[in-house]
C-alpha positions as CSV (number, residue, x, y, z in Angstrom):
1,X,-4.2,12.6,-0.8
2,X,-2.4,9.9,1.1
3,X,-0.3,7.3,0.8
4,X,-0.5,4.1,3.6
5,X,2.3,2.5,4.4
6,X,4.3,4.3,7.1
7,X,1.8,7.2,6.6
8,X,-1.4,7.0,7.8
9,X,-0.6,3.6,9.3
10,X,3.0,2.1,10.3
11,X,3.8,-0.8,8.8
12,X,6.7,-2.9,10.6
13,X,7.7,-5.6,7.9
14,X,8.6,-9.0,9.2
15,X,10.7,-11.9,7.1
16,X,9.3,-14.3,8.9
17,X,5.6,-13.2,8.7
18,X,6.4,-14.7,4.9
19,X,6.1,-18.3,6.4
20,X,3.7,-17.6,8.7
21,X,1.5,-16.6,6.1
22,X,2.1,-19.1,3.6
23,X,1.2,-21.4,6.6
24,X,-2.0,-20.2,7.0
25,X,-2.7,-19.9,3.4
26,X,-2.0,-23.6,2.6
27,X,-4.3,-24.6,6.0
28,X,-7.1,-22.3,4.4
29,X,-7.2,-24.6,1.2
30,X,-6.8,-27.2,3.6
31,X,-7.7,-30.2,1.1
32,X,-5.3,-33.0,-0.1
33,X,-1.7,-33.3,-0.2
34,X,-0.5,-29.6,1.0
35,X,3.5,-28.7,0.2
36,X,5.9,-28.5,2.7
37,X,5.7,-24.9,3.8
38,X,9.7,-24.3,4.3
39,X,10.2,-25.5,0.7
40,X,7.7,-23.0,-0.6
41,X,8.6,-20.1,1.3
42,X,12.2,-20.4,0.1
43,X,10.9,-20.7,-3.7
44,X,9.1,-17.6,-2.8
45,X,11.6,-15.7,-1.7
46,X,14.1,-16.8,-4.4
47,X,12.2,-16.9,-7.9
48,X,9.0,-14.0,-6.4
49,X,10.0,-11.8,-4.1
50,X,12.4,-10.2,-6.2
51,X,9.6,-8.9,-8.5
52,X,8.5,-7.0,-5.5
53,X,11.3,-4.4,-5.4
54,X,12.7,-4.4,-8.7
55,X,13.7,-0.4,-9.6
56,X,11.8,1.6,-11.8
57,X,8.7,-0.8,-12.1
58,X,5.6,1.2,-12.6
59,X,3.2,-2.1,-13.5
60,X,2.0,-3.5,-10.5
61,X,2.3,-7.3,-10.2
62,X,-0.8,-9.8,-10.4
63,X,-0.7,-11.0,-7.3
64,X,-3.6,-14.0,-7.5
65,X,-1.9,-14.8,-10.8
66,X,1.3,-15.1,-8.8
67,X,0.4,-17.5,-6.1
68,X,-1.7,-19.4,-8.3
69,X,1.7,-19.7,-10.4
70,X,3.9,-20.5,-7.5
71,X,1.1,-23.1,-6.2
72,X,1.1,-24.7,-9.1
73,X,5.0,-25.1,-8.9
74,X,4.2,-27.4,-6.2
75,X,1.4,-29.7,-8.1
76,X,-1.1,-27.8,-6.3
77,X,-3.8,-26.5,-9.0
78,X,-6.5,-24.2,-7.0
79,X,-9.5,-22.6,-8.3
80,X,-10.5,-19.0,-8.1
81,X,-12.7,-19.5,-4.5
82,X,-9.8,-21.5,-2.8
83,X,-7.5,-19.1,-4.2
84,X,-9.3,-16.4,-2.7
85,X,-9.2,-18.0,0.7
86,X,-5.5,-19.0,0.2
87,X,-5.0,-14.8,-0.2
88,X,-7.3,-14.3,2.7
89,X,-5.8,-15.9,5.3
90,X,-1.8,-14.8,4.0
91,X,-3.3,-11.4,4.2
92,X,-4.5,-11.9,7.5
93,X,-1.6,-13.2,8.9
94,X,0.3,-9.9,8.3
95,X,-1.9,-7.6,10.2
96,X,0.4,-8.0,12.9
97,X,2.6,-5.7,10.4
98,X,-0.2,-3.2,10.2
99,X,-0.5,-0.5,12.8
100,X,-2.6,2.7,12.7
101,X,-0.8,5.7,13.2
102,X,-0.9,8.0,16.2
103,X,-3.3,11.0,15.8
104,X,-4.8,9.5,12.1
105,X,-7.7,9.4,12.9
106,X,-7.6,13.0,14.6
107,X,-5.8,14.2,11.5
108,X,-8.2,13.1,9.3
109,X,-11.5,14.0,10.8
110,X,-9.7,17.7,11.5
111,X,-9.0,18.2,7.5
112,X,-13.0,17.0,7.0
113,X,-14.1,19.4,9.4
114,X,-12.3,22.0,7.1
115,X,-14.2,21.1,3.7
116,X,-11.1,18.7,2.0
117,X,-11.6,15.8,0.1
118,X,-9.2,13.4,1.9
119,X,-8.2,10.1,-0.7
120,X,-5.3,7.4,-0.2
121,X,-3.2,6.2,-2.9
122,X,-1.2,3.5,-2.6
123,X,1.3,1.1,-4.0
124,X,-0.1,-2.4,-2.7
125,X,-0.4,-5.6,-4.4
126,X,-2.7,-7.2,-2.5
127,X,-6.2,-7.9,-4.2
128,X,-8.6,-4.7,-3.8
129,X,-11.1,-6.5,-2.0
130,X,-8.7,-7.0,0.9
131,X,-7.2,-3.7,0.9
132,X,-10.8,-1.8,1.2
133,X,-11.6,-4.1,3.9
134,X,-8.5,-3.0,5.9
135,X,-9.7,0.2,5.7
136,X,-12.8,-0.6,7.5
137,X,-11.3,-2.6,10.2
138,X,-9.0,0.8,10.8
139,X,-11.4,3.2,10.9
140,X,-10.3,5.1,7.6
141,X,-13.4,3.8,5.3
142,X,-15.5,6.3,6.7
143,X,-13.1,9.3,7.3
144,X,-11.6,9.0,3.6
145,X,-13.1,9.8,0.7
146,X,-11.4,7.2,-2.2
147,X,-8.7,5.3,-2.6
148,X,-6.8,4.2,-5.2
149,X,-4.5,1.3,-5.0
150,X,-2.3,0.4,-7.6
151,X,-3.6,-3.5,-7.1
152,X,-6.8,-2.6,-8.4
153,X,-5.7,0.0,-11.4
154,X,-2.5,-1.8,-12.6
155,X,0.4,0.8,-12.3
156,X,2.3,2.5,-9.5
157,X,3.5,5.5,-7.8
158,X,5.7,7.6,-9.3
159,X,3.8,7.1,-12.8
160,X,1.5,10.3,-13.2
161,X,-1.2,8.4,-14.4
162,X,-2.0,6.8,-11.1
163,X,-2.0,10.0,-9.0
164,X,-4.1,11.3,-11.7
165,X,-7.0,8.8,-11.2
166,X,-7.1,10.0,-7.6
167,X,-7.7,14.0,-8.7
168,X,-10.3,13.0,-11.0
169,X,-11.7,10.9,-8.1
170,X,-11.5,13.7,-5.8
171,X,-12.9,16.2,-9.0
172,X,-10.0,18.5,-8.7
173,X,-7.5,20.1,-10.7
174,X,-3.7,19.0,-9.8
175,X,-2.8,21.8,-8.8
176,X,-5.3,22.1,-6.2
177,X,-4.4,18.7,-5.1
178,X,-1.6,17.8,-2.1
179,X,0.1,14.2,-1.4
180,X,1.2,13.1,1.6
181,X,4.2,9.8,1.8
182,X,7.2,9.0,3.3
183,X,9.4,7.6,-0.4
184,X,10.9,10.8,-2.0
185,X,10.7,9.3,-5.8
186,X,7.2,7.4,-5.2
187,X,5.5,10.2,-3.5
188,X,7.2,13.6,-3.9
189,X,8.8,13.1,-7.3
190,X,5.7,11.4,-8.5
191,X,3.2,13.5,-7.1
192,X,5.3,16.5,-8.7
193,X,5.2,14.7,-11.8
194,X,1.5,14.8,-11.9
195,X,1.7,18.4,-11.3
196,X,0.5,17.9,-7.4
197,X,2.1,19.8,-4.4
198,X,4.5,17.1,-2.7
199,X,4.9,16.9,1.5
200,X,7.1,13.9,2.6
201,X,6.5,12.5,6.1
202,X,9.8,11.6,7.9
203,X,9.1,10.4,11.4
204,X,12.6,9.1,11.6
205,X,14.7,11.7,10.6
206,X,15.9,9.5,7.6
207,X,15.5,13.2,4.7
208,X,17.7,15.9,4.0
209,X,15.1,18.6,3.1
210,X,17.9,20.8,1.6
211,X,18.5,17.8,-0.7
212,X,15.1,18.6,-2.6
213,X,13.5,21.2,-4.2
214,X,12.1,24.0,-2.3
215,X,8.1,22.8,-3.9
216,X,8.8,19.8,-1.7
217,X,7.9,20.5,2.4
218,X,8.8,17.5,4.8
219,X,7.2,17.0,8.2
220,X,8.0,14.7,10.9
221,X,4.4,14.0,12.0
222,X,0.8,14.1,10.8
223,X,-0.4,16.9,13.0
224,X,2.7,19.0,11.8
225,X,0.5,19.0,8.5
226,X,-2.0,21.2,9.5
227,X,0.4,24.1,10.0
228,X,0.7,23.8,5.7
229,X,-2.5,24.5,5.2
């Protein structure tokens, strides 16, 4: 199992991409008198964004419900289709932000060739319908097995419960299972949690492996993860 972010892709977040996809988001519903989009953003960021990063949250955020909330704010009521295209084009806007990593692929279609089941589980808030679709554009649909994002089953990584939907998906046992991520408490201390072996990805040097327990193997690249098995 994998997580995304900064794992099997690289993603280079980017305040201003914010704006930019508000922006395209309010052009998308495109009817009527639209908010000013400076105004927004800065709402966004002061009464939303910190629900994004606030410690020890295991519930993922209703995203839709969010927007449609902060929309609202601004005496703009949308139904659920030009919501949908509101979400659409924000989401597009950031895949500037998402970059497949070197040698996924490759990684990937080498652990296939050996028998695994190969899954991603990730924390992301962005509707499910989205998500899946960026894992067509990338190339990953078809080399991974499931996925399980945290948008579509309500709670995040490091709560057990989410890495155990992705075993059962997969039809193992934990303890035959592996994760692969680059957060020490979301990944490794949650996949250990759940009773599955932990390897953290560090491309930038950032981890001290002595500075976990000796269960917990860190890499600095993909391909370095074939040596584990």
């Amino acid at each position: 199992m994998f997580d995304w972010g900064d794992t099997l892709i690289e993603f280079a977040y980017d305040p201003e991409l914010v704006a930019v996809g508000h922006r395209a988001g309010l052009a998308a519903i495109g009817n009527g008198e639209l908010p000013e989009v400076a105004a927004l953003t800065e709402h966004f960021r002061e009464h939303y964004e910190p629900l994004f990063w606030t410690p020890g949250t295991i519930e993922e955020i209703e995203y839709p419900g969010l927007i449609r909330e902060l929309l609202r704010e601004f005496g703009l009521e949308v139904d659920d289709e030009a919501l949908g295209r509101f979400l659409e084009a924000e989401h597009e806007a950031w895949e500037p932000a998402r970059r497949l990593a070197a040698n996924t692929h490759a990684l990937l279609e080498s652990l296939r060739e050996r028998g695994l089941k190969l899954g991603l589980v990730s924390n992301a808030f962005d509707p499910g319908w989205l998500l899946h679709r960026d894992l067509e554009q990338m190339g990953l649909a078809d080399r991974l097995d499931f996925a399980v994002f945290s948008s579509e089953v309500g709670v995040r990584k490091p709560d057990p419960r989410i890495f155990r939907m992705a075993h059962d998906k997969a039809g193992v046992r934990p303890e035959e299972a592996m994760h692969v991520g680059d957060l020490p408490e979301e990944d490794a201390e949650g996949a250990r949690r759940a009773g599955v072996r932990p390897i953290l990805i560090d491309r930038r040097k950032r981890i001290t492996p002595i500075s976990f327990p000796s269960d917990v193997r860190v890499v600095a690249s993909l391909p370095e993860l074939l040596t584990l098995l």
